[in-house]
LUMLOKE-251051 format. One record per residue: residue in one letter; x, y negated, z negated of N, C-alpha, C, O in turn. Coordinates in pm, whole numbers, plus 50000, padded with zeros to 5 digits. Example, Ala and Ser with C-alpha at 12.3 -4.5 7.8 and 13.67 -1.06 7.14 Angstrom:
# LUMLOKE-251051
a513195056949220512305045049220513205033049220514245033249154/s512855022549292513675010649286512904999749213513414988649196/
# end
This chain:
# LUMLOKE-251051
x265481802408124266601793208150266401779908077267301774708011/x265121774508092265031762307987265131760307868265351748907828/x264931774607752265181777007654267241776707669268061771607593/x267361781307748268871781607716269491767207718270411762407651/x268721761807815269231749507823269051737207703269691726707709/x268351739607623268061730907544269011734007427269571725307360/x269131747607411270131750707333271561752107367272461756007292/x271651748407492273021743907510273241730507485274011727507394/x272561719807566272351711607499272551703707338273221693607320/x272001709107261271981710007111273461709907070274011701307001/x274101722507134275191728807099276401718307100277251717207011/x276311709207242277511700107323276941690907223277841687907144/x275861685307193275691674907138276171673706967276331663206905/x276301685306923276731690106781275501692106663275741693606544/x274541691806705273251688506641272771699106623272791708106706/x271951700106442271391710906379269861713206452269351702706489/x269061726106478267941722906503266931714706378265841709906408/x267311714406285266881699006203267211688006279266401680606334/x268721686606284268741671006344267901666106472267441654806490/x267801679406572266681676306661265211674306650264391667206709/x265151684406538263721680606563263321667606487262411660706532/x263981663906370263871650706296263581640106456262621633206490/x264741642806517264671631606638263801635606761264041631406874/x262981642306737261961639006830260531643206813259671647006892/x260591640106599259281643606580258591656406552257371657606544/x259351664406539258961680606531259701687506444260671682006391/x259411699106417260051707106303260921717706366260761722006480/x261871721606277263451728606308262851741706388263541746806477/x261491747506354261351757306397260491752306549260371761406632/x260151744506570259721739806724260971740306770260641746506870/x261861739306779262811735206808263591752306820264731753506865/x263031760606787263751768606733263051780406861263781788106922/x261511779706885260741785106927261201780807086261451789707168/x261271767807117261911759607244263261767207282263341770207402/x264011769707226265571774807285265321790207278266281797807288/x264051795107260263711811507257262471815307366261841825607391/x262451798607428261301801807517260331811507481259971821607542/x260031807507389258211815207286257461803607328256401806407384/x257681793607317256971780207411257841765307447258731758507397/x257151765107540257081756207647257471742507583257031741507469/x258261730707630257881716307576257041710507632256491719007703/x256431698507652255421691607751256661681607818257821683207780/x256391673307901256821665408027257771651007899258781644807933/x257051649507766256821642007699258331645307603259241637107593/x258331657907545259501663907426259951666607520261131664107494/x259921671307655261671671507700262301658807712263521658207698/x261451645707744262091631507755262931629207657264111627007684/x262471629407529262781626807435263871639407430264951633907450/x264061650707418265591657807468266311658007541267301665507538/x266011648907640267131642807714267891630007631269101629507611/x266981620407591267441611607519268281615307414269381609807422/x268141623807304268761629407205269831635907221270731636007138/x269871644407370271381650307390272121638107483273311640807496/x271821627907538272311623207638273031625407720274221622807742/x271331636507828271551638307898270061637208022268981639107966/x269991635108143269161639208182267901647908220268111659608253/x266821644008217266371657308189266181668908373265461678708387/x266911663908455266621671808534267941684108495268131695208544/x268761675908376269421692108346268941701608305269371712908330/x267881698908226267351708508170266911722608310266931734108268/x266671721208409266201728108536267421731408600267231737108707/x268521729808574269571734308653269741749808659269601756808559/x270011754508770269751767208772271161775908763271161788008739/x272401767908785273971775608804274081776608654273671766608595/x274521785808582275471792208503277051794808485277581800008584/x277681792708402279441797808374279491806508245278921808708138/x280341809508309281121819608174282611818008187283221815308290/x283101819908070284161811308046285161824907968284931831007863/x286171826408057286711842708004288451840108000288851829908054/x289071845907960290431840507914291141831907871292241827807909/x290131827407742290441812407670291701813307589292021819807489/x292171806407651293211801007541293041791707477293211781007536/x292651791107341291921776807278293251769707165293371771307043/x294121761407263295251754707103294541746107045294041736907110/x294361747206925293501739706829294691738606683295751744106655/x293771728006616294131724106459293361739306402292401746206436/x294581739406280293721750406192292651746906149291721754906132/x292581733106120291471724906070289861727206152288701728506111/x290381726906259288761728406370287681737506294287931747006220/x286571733206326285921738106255285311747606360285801747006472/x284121758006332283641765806459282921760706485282611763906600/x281791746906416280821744906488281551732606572280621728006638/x282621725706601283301723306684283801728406799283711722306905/x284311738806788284781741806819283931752706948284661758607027/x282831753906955281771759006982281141745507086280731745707202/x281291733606981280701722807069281391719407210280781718307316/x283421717407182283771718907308283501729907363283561725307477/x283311738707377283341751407501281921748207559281871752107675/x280411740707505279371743007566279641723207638279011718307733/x280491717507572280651704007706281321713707793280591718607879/x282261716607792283081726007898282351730707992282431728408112/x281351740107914280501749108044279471736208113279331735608235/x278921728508042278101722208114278551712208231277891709008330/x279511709208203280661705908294281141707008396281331698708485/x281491723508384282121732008499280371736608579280281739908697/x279451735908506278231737308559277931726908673277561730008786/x278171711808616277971707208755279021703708874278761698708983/x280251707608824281341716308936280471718109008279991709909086/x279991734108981279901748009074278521739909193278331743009311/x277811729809117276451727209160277501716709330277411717509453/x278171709909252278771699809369278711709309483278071708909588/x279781720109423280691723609571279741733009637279991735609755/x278661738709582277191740809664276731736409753276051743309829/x276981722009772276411711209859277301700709908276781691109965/x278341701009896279411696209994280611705209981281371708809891/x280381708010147281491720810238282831718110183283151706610153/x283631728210168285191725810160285201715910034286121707910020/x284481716509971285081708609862286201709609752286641700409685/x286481719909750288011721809696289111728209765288851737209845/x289981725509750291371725009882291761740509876291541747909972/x292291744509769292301760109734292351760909575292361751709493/x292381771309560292481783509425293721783909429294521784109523/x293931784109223294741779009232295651795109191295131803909122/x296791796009240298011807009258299491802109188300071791409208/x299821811009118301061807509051301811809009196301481814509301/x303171800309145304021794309277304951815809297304961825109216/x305401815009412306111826809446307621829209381308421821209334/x307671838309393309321838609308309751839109172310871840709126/x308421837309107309011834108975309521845508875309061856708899/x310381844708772311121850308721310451862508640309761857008554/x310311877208625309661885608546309511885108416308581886908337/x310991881308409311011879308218311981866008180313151864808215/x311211856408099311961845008096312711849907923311971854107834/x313891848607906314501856307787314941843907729315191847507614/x315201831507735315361820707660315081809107685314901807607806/x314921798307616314321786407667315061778507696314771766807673/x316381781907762317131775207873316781777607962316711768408044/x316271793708012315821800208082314221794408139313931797208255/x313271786708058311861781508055312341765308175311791761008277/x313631760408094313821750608212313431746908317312681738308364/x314631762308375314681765308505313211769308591313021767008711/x312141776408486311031780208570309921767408589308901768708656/x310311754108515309491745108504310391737208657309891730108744/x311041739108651312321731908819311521737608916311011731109007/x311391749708900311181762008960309411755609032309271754609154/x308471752608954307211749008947307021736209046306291734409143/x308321725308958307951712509050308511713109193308331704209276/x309271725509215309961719409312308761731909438308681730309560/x308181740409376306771748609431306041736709492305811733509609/x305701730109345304221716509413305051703709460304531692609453/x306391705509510307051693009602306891677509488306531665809496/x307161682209440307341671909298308301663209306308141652209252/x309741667009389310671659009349311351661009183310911669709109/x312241653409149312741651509032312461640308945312831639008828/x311321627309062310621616608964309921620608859309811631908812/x309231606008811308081609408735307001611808799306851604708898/x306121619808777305011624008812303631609308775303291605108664/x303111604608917301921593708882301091602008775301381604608658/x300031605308847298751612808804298831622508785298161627908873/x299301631308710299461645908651298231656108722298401666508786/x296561646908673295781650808671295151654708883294671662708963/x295591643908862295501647909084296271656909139295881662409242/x297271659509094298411667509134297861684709108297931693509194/x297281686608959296711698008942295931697009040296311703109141/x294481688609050293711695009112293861698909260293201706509331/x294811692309281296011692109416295831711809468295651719609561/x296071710309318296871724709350295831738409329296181750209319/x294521733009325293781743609289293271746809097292841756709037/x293611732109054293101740408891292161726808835292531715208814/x291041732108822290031718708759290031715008639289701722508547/x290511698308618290781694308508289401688908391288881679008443/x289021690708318288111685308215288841674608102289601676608008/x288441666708140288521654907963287431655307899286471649907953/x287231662407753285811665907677285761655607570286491658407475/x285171645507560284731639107416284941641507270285021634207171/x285001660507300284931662207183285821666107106285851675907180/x286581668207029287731667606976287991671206851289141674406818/x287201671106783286621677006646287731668506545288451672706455/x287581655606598288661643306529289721647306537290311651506438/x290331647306671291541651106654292181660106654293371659006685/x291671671706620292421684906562292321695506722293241703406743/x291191694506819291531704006964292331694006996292451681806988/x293071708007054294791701307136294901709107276295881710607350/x293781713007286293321718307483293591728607439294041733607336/x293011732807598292311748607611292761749107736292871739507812/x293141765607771293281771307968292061777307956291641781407848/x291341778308080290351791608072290401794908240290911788908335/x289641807308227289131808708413287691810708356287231815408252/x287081804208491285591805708489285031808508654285561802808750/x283881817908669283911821008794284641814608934284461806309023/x285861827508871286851820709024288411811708993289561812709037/x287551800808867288081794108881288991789708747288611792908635/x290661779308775291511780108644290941766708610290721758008694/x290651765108447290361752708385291061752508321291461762208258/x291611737608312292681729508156291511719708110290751713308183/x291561720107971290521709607918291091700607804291431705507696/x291171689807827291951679507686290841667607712290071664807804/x291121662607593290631655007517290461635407628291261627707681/x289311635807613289001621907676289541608607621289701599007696/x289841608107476290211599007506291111599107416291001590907324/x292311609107418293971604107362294551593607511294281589207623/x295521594507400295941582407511297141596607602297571607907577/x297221586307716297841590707819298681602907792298361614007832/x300161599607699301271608507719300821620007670301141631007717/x299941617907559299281633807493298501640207555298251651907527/x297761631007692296671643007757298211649607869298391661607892/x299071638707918299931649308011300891661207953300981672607999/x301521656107850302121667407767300881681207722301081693307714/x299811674707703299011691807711298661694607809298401706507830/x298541687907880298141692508060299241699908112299061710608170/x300511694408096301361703508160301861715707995302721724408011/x301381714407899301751725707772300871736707869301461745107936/x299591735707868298621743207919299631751308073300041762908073/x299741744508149300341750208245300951759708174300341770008145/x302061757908141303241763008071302611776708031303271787008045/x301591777007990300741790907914300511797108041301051808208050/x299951793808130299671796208287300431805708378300091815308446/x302031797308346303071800508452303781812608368303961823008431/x304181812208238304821822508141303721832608070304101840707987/x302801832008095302041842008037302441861208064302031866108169/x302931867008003303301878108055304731879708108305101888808182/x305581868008054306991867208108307841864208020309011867708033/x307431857407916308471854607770309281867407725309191867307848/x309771875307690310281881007598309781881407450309561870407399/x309641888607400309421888007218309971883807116309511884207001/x311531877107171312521869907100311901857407091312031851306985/x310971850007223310631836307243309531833507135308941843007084/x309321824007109307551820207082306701813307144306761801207163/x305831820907179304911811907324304781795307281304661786107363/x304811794007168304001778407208305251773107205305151765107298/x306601771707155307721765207108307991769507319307881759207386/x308191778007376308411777307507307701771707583308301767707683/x306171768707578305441757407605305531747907630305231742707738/x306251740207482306301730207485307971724607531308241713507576/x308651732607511309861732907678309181730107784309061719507846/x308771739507800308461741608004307441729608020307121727408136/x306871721607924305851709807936306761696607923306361686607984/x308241695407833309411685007868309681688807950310041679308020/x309781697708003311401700208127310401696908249310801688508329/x308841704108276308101696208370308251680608441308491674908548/x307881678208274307561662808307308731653608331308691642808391/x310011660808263311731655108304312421661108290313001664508187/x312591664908434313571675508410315121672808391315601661508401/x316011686208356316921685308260318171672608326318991667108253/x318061670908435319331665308511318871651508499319621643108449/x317631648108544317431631408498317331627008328317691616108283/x316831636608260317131631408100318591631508087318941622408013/x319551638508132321001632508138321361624808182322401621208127/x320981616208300321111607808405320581591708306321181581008297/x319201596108241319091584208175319461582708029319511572307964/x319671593507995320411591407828321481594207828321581588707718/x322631598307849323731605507904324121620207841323431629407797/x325121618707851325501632207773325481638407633325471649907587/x325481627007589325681629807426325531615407362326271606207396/x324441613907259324271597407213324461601307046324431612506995/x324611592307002324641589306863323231581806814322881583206696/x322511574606898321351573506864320491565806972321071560607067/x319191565106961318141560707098317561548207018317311546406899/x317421538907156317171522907079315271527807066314781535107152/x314601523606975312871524506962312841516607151312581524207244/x313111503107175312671499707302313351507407420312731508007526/x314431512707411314631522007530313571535507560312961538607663/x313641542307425312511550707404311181546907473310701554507557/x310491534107437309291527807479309391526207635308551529207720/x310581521107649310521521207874310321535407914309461536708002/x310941547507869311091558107937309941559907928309511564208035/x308941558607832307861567107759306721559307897306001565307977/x306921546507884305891536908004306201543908148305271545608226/x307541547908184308011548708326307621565908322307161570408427/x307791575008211307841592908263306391596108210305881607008238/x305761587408139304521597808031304901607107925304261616407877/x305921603307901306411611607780306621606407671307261596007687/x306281609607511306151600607448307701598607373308791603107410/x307391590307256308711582307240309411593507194310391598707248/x308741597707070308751611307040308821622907114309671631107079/x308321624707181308841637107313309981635207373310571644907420/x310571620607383311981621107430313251620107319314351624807347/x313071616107241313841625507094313751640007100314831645807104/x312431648907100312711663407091313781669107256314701677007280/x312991659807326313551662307445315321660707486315831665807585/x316061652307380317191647407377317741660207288318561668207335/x317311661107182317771674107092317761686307183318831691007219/x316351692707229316551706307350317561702707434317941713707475/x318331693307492319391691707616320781694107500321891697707539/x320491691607365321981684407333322341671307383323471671507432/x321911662407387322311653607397322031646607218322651636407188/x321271651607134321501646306991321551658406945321091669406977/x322321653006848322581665406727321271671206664320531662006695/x320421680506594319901678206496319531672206382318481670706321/x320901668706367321231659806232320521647606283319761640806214/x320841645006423321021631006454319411627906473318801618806418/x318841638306570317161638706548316211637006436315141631006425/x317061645406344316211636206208315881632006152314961633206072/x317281618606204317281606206144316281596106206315851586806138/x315811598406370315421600606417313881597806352313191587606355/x313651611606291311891613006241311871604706131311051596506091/x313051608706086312731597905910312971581705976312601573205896/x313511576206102313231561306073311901566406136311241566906032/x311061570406231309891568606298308821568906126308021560306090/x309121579206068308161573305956307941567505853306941567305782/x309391560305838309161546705763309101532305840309521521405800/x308341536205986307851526506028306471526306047305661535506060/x306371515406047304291514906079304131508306168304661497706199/x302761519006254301991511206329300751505806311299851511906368/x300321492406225298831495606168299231502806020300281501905956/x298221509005996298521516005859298871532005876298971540105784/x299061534706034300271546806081301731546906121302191538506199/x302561557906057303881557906102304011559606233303181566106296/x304911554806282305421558006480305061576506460304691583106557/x305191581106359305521600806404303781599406396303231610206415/x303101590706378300911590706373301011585406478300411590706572/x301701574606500301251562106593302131554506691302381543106651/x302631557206800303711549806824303591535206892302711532806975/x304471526206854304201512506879304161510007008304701515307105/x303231498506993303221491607157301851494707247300901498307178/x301641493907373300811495307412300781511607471301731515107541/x300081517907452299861533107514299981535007629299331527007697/x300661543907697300641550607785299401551607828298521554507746/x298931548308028297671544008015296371560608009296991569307948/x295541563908033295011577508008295321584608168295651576508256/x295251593908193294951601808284293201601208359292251606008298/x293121597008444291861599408511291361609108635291541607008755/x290781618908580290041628708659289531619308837288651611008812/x289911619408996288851611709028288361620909127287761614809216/x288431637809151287711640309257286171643409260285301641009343/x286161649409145284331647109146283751639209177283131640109283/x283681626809088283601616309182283371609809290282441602909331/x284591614009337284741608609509283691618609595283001613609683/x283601632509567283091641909572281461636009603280931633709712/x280991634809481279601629509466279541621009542278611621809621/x280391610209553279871598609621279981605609800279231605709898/x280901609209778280891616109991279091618109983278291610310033/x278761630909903277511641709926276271624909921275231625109986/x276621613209843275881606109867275781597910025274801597610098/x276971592410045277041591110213277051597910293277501594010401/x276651608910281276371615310420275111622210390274971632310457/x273621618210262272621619110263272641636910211271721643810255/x273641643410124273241654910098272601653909949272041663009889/x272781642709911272211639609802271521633309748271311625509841/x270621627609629270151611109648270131609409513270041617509420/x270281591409518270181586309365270561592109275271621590909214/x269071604209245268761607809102269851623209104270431628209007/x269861626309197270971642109205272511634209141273061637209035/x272881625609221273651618009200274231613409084275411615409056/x273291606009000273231603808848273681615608763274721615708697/x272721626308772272691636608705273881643308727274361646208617/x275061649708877275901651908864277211643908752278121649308690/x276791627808765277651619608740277551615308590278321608308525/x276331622008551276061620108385276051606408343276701601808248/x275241600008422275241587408471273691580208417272991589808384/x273041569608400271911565208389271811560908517272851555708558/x270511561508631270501553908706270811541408740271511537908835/x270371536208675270621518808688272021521908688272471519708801/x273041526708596274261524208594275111529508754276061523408805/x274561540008800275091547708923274691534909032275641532409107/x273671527809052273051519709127274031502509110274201494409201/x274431501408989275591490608994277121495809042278001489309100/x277131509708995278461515409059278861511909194279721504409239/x277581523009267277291517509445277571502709474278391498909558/x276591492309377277311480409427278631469809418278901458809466/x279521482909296280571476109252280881464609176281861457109176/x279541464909095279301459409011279331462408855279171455508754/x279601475108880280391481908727281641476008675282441472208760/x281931474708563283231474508500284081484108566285121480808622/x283521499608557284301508708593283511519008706283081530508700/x283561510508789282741517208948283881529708990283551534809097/x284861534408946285611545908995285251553608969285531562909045/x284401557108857283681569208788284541573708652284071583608596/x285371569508608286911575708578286291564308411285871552808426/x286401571308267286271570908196287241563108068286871563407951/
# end
């Protein structure tokens, strides 16, 4: 197991067994012999592999395992595999100290998560995708607002969310998976807000229609329906744009985008899917967004203003900290769930962190 671990390790961190062993003094094939458990490290080279992956070294001893089976991985063509490889082993290590939490504090997740009842066998058009995204919010008591926290609401409902670091610049655009038991969505830590909820609820969308599209549809183009119509559905984007416009002001765009999580751009495509703009009229649309700049990006790279704020994961968290007040845990367990440096978990407790919520 410690051999595996080091080479998982390696893996999340993106690092050649050269680059490791350069960094801690040893050669590619120590390094090589270590993740094949042919030998042992001393008390001394695992320190120093904790340091290098940044991570603790009581991970290295963790004894839970995942496997990670019905991936749906939307990615850039661009991704590379040793990227692409790197998110799935943050992922597992991740969902690894999941499984370790809810080991040691009872009831820790509310339920598993179940597609809502009723839903339609075969969705045959993406007017039709609408209705099953209505269909969804009005399952998880959603209302017809905007949705606060996207990310609480899933886990609300039984599906554990991951924000991974890694991103391979840009180009992963999230992943669904199940892993013992359990449904994972995984996006990116640190896009800004409207892009982690639009793939948070795209991902759904793969979730709820999987096995129900028709062959006329195309899964991701119905996706990314059932991920607008989620996040606004069809009767309030009429309600606030009306029936039919000739064109959308950039600052009206910018309020909706602050008030729904949808970006400025998502409510242009979103205005075109209702009819409420022409095509024609949408593309006038893209061509002013990219002869504008934000910085040395067009609004269709970059859109102006201040971002939509991120999505924050907080039940683990809260999680950890319970198993800490009520003594099922201590300090250093603590840290290590929280991927935390001591000292830093120890200013958390006193609320003396910048960001004592845990939330990234």
């Amino acid at each position: 197991m410690l051999g595996y671990r080091i080479k998982q390790g390696r893996t999340a961190a993106g690092l050649s067994l050269r680059d490791v062993g350069e960094a801690v003094g040893l050669s590619a094939m120590a390094i090589s012999k270590y993740e094949r458990d042919v030998i042992k490290p001393s008390s001394e080279i695992l320190l120093r592999l904790a340091k290098t992956f940044g991570v603790r070294t009581e991970y290295f001893f963790r004894q839970s395992a995942v496997e990670l089976t019905e991936v749906d991985f939307r990615k850039h063509e661009k991704l590379s595999p040793q990227d692409e490889v790197r998110v799935l082993e943050d992922v597992r290590e991740r969902l690894e100290r999941w499984i370790e939490l809810e080991s040691i504090v009872p009831a820790s997740w509310p339920k598993a998560f179940a597609l809502p009842k009723r839903l339609p066998a075969k969705v045959e058009s993406y007017a039709a995708v609408e209705a099953v995204a209505d269909h969804v919010r009005t399952a998880w008591q959603l209302g017809t607002g905007p949705i606060g926290n996207l990310i609480d609401k899933m886990e609300e409902e039984g599906i554990k969310v991951i924000l991974t670091p890694h991103d391979g610049g840009k180009k992963f655009d999230g992943l669904v998976a199940k892993s013992n038991g359990h449904t994972v969505i995984v996006v990116g830590q640190d896009w800004p807000g409207d892009r982690q909820r639009f793939t948070l609820a795209h991902e759904l969308g793969h979730l709820v229609l999987h096995g129900r599209i028709t062959p006329a549809l195309d899964e991701e183009r119905a996706c990314h329906r059932f991920a607008s119509a989620f996040l606004v559905p069809k009767g309030e984007a009429i309600r606030l744009l009306g029936a039919s416009r000739s064109w959308l002001e950039p600052q009206e765009l910018y309020m909706l985008k602050h008030e729904w999580g949808l970006s400025m751009n998502g409510w242009v495509y979103r205005a075109q899917d209702l009819g409420i703009l022409t095509k024609a009229i949408a593309k006038q649309h893209w061509d002013f967004f990219v002869s504008q700049k934000e910085g040395a990006n067009s609004w269709r790279e970059k859109e102006p203003g201040e971002p939509y704020p991120k999505e924050c994961p907080r039940r683990f968290a809260q999680l950890v900290y319970r198993a800490l007040a009520e003594d099922l845990i201590g300090e250093s367990k603590a840290a290590e769930l929280l991927a935390l440096p001591l000292v830093e978990l120890r200013a958390r407790r006193r609320m003396d962190a910048p960001n004592a919520t845990g939330c990234h």
